[in-house]
C-alpha positions as a Markdown table, in Angstrom:
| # | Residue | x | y | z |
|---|---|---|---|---|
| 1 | Unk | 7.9 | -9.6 | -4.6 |
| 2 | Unk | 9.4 | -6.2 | -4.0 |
| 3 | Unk | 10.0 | -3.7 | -1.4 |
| 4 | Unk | 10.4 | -0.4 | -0.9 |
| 5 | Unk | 11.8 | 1.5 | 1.5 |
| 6 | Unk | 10.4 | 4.9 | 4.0 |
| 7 | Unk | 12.7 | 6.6 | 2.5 |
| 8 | Unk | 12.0 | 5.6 | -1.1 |
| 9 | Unk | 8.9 | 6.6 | -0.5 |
| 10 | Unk | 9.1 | 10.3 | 0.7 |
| 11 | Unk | 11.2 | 11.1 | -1.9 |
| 12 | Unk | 8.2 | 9.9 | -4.6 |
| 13 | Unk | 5.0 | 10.5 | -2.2 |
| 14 | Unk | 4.1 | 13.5 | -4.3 |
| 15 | Unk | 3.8 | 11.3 | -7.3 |
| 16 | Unk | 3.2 | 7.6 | -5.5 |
| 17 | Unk | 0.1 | 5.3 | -6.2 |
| 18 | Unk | -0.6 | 4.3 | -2.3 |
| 19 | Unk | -2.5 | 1.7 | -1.1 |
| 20 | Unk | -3.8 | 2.0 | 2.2 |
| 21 | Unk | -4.7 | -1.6 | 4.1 |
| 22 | Unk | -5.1 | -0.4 | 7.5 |
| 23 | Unk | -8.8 | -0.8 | 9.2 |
| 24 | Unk | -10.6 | 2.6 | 9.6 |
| 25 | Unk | -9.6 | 4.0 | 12.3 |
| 26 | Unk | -6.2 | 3.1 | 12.0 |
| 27 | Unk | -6.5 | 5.7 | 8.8 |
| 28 | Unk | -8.4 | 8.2 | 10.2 |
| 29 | Unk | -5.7 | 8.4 | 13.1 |
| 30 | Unk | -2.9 | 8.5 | 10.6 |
| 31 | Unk | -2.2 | 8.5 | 6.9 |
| 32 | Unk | -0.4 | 9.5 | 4.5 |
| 33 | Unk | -2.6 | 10.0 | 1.6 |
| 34 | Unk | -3.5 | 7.5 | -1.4 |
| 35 | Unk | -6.8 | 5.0 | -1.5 |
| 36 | Unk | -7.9 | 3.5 | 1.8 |
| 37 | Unk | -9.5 | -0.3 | 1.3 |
| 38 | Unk | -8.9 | -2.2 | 4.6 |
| 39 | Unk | -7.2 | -5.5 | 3.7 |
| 40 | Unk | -10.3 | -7.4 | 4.7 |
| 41 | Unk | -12.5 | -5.8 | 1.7 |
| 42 | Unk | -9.5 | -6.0 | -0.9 |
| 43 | Unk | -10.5 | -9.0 | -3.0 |
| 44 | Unk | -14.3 | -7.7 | -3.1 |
| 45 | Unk | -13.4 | -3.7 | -3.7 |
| 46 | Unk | -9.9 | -4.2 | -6.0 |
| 47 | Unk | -11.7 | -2.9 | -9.1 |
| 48 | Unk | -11.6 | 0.3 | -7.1 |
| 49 | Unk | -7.9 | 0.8 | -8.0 |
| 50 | Unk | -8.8 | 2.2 | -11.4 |
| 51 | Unk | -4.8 | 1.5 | -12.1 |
| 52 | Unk | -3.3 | 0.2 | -15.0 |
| 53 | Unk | -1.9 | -3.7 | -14.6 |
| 54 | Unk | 1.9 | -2.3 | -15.4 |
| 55 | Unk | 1.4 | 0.7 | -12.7 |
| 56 | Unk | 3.4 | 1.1 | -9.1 |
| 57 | Unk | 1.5 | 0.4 | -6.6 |
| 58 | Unk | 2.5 | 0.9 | -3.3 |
| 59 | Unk | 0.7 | -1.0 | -0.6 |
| 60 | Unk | 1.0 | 0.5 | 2.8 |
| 61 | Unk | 0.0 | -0.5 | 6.4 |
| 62 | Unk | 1.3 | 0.0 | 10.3 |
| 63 | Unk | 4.0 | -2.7 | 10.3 |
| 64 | Unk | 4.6 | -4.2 | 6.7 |
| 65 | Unk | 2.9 | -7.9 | 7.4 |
| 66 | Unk | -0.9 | -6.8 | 6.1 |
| 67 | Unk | 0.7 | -4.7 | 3.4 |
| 68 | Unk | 3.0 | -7.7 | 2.4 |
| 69 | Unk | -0.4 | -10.4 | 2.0 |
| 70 | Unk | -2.3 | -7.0 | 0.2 |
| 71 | Unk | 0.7 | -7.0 | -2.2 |
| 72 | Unk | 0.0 | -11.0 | -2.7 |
| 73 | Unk | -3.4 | -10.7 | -3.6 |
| 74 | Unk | -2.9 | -7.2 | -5.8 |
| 75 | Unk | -0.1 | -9.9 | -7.6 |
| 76 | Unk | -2.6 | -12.5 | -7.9 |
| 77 | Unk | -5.1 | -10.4 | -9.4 |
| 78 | Unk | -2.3 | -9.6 | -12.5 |
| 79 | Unk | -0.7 | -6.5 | -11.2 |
| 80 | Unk | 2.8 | -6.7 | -11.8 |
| 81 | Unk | 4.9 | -3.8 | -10.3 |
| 82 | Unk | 3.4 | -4.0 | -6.4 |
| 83 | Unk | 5.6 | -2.5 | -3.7 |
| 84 | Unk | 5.3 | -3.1 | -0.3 |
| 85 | Unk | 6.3 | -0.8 | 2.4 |
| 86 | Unk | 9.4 | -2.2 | 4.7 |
| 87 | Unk | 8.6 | -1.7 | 7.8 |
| 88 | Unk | 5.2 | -0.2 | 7.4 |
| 89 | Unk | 3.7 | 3.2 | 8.5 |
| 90 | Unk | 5.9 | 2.9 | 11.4 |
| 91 | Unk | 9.1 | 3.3 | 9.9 |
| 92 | Unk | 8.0 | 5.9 | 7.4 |
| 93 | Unk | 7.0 | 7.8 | 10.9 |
| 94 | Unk | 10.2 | 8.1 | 12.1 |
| 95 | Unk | 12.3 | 9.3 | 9.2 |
């Protein structure tokens, strides 16, 4: 499993696959962009990620623990280059 970290990420955001695993109104509140599937509907709606098997994917979410079991499942399902955000949304927040 891989990591990446807040500021990894704004340096690529413009370019960055993001995966979004918070519940709704944790989105609508904040977000950063990138396709919102709460973690509980992942293994029912991950054909939604219209993503290539080999693609970055980075899975984001407020602390990095829901991210982390989204990038487990995303794994499981044969996607091979899944990142998860250290620290989460929070510590992207506060660079």
């Amino acid at each position: 499993m891989s990591d990446i970290s807040a500021l990894e990420l704004k340096e690529k955001l413009a370019t960055a696959f993001i995966l979004d695993v918070r519940e709704i109104l944790e989105f609508h509140t904040y977000n950063i962009g990138g396709l919102h599937i709460p973690l509980g509907q992942l293994p029912e709606r991950i054909e939604e990620l219209e993503v290539e098997l080999d693609q970055e994917i980075i899975v984001v979410c407020q602390k990095g623990i829901r991210s982390r079991t989204a990038q487990v499942l995303l794994e499981q399902a044969g996607y091979s280059n899944v990142k998860n955000l250290r620290g989460g949304l929070s510590a992207f927040h506060r660079i």
